[in-house]
Residue frames relative to the residue before (quaternion, step in Angstrom):
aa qw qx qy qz dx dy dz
X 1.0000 0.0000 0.0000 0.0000 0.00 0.00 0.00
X 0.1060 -0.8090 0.5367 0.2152 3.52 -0.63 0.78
X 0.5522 -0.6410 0.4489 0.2876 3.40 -1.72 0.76
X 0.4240 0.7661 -0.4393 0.2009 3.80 1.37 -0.29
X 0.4971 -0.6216 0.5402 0.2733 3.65 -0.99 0.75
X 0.0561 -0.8337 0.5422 0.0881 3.17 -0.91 1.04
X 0.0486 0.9407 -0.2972 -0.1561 3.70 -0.93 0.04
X 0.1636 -0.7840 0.5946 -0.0712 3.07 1.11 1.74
X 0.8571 0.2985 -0.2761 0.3162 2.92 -1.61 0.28
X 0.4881 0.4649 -0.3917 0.6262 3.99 1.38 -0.23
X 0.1151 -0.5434 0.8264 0.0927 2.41 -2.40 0.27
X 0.1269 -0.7802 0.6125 0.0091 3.30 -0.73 0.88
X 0.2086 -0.8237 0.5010 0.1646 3.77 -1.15 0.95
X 0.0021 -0.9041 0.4229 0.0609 3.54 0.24 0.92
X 0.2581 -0.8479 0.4327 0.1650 3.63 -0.26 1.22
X 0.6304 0.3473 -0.3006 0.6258 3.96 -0.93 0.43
X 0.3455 0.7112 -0.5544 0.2597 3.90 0.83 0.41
X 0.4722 0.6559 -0.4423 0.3888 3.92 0.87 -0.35
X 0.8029 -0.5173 0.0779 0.2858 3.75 1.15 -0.41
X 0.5992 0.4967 -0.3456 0.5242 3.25 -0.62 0.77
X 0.7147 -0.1838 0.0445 0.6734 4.12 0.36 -0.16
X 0.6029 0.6194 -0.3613 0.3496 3.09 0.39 -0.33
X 0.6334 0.3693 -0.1518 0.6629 3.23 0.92 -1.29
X 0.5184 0.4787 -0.4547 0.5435 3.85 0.47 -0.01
X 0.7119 0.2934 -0.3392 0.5404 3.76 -0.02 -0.93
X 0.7409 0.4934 -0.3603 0.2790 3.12 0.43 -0.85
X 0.4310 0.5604 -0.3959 0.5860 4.02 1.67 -0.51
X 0.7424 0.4968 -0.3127 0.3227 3.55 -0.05 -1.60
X 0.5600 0.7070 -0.2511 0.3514 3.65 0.97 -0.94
X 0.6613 0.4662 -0.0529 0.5853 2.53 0.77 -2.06
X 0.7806 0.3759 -0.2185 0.4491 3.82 -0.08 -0.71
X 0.5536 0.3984 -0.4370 0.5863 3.41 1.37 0.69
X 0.8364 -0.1712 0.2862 0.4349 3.83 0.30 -0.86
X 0.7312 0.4875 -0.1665 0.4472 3.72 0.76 -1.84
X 0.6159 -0.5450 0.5641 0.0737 2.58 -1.74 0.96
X 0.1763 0.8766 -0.4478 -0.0050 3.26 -0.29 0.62
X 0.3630 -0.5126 0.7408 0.2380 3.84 -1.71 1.16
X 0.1585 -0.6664 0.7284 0.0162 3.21 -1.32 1.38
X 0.0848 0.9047 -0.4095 -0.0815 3.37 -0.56 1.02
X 0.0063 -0.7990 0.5911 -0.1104 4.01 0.15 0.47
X 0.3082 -0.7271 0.5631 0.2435 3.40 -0.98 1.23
X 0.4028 -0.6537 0.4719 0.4332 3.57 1.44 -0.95
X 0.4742 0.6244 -0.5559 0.2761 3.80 0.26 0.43
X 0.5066 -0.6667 0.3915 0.3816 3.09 -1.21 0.20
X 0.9006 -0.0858 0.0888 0.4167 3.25 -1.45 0.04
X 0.7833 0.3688 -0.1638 0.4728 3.66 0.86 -1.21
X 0.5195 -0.7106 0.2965 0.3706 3.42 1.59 -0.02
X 0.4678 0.6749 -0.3602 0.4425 3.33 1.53 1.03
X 0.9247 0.1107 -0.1836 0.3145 3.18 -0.98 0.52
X 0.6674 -0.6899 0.2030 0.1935 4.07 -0.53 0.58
X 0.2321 0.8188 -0.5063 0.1387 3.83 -0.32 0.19
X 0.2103 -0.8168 0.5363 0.0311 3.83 0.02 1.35
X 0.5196 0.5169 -0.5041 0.4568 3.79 1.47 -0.58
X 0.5478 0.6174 -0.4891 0.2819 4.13 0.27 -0.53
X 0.5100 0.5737 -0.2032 0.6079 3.61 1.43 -1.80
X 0.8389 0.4049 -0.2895 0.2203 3.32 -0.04 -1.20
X 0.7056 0.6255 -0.1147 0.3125 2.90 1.45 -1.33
X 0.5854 0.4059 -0.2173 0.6673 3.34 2.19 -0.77
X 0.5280 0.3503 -0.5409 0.5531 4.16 0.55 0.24
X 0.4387 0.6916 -0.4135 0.3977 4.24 0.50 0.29
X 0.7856 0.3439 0.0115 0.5143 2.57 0.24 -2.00
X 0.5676 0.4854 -0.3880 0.5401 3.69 1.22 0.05
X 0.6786 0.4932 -0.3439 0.4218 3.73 0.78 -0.32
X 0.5609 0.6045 -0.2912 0.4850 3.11 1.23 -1.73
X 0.8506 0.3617 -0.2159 0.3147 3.59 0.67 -0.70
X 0.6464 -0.3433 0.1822 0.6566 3.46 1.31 0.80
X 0.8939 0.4086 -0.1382 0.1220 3.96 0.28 -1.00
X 0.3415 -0.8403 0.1573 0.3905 3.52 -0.11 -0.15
X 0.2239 -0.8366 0.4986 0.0375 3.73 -0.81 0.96
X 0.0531 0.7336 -0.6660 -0.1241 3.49 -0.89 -0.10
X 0.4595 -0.5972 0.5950 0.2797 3.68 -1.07 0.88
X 0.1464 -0.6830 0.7064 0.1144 3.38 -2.20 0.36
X 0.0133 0.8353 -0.5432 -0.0841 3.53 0.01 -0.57
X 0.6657 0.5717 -0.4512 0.1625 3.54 1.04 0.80
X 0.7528 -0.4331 0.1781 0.4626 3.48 -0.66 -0.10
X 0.2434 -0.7850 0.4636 0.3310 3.56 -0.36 0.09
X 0.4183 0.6977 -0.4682 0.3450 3.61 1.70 -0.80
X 0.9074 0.1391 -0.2180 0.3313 3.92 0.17 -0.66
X 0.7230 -0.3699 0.2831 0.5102 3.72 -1.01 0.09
X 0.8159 0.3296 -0.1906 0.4352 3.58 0.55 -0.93
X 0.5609 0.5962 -0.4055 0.4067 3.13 1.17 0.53
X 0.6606 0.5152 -0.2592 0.4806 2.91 1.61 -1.18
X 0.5016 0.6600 -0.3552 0.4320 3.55 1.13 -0.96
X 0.7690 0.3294 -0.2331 0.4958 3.90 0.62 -0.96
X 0.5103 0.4961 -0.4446 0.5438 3.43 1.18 0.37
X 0.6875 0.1628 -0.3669 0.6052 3.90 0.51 -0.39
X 0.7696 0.3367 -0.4774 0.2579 3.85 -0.09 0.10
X 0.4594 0.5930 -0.4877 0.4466 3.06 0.94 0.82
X 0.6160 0.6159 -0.2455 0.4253 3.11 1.28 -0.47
X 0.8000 0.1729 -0.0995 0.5659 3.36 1.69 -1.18
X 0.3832 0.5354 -0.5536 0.5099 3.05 1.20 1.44
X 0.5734 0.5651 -0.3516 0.4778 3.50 1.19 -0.99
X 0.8421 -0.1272 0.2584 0.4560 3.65 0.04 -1.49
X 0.6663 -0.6747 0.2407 0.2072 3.19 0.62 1.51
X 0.7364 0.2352 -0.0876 0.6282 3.68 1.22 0.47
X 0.1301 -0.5777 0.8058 -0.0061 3.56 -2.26 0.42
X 0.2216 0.7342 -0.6362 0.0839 2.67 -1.39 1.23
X 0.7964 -0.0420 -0.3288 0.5058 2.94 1.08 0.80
X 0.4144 -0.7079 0.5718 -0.0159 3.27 -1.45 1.09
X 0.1667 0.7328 -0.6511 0.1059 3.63 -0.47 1.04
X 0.3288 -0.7147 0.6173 -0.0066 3.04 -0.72 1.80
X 0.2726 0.7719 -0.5510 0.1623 3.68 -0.19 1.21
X 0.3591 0.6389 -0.6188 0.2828 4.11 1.42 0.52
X 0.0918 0.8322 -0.5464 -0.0215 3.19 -1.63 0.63
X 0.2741 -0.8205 0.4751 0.1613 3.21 -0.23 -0.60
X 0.1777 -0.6634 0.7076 0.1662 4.22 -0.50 0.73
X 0.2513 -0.6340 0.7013 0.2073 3.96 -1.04 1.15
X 0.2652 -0.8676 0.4018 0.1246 3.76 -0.77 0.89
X 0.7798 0.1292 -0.3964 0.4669 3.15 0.59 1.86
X 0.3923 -0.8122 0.3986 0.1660 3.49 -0.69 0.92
X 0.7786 -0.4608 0.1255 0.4070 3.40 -1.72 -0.04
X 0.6405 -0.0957 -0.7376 -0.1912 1.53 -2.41 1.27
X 0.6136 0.6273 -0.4041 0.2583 3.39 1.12 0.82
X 0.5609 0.5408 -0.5533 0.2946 3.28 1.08 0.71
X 0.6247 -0.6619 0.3833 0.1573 2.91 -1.62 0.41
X 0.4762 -0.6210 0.3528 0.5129 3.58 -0.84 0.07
X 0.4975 0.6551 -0.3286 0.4639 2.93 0.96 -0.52
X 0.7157 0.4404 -0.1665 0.5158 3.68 0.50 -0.47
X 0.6854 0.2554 -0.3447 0.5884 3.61 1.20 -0.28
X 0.6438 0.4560 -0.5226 0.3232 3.61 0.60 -0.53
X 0.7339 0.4832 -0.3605 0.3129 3.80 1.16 -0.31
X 0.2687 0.7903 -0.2750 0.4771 3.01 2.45 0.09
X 0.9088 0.0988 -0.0773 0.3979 3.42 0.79 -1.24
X 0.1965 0.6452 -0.5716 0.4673 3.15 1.95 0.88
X 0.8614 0.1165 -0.2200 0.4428 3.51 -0.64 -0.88
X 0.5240 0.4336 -0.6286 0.3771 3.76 0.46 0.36
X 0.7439 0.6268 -0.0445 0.2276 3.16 0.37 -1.38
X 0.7867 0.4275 0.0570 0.4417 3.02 0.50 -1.88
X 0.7520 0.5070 -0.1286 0.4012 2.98 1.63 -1.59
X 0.6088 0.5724 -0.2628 0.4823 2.96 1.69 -0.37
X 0.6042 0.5211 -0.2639 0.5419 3.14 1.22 -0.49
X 0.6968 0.3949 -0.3789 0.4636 3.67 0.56 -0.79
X 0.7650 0.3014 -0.4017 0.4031 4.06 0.36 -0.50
X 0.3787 0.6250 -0.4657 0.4991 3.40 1.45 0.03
X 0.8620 0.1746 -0.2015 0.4312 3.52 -0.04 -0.65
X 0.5303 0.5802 -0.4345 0.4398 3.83 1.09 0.62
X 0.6498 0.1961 -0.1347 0.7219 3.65 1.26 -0.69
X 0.5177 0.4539 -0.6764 0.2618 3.58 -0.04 1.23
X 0.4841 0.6180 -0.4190 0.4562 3.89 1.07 -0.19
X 0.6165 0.4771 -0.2691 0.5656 3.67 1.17 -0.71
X 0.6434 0.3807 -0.3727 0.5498 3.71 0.15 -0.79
X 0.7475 0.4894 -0.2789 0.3520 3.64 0.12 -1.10
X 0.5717 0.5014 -0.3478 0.5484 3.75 1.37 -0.69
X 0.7435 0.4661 -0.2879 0.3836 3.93 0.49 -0.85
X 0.1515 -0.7869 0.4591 0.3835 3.06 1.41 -1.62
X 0.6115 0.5039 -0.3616 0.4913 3.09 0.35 1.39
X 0.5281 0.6439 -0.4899 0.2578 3.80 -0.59 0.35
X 0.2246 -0.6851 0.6833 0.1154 3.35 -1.15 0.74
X 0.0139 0.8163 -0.5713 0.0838 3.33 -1.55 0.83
X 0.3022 -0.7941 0.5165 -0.1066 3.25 0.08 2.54
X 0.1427 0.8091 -0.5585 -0.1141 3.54 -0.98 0.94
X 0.5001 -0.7657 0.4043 -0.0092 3.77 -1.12 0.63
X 0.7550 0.5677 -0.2011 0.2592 2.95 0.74 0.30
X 0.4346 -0.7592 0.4831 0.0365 3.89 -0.91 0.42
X 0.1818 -0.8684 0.4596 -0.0387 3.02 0.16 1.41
X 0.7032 0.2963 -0.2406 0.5998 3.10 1.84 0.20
X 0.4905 0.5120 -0.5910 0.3846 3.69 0.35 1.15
X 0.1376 0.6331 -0.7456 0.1558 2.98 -0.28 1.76
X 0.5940 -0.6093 0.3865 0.3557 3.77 -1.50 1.31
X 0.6645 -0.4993 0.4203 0.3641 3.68 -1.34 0.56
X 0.2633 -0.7571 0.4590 0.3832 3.97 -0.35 0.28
């Protein structure tokens, strides 16, 4: 008998899934049971600009491997981003139960040259983003009774200067 956690029957939305942990939680998930919204806005490193093939490319490699995925590629910084991250979820498969808040972002140089600009977009998607898909797919956890909700993040990984 094995002692491994399983989770058929979840679906779990894991943000920053485009790579690096993300796509790790987001493999492991999947390769237990859950359904999974892969989400990745695609910016680079500093949390700028777009690419949906990243999102797309790890909800793939989740099929290709027996399970099921669906890419997202939206933002998490605003309400209506975060909203199409859980309704993709309950358009996909009627439910959320778990939520791992793992977008981030490394600002790429440090004090005294970073900018405000560069932390306030630092703690949009640490911050904010966690909070916004946190509070879009808690009405859903809270209707079923059930959801779990992992955050990640590091208000202090700003890049060495």
């Amino acid at each position: 008998m094995s002692n491994e956690l399983r989770f058929e029957g979840r679906v779990a939305i894991i943000t920053g899934a485009g790579r690096g942990l993300g796509r790790a939680y987001a493999l492991a998930l999947a390769g237990r049971g859950a359904k999974v919204v892969v989400n990745d806005l695609g910016g680079d490193v500093a949390g700028i600009g777009s690419d949906a093939g990243l999102a797309e490319a790890v909800a793939s490699e989740i099929i290709e491997l027996g399970g099921e995925a669906v890419s997202n590629s939206s933002t998490v910084v605003t309400e209506e981003g975060a909203r199409s991250i859980v309704d993709a979820a309950m358009k996909e498969w009627g439910r959320v139960d778990i939520v791992v808040n793992n977008a981030g972002n490394l600002e790429p140089g440090g004090l005294p040259d970073l900018t405000t600009e560069g932390l306030e977009r630092h703690i949009d998607i640490h911050a904010v983003g966690a909070f916004n898909v946190t509070r879009a797919a808690w009405p859903a956890m809270v209707e079923q009774g059930y959801g779990r909700v992992v955050v990640t993040t590091s208000l202090s990984s700003f890049g060495a200067g």
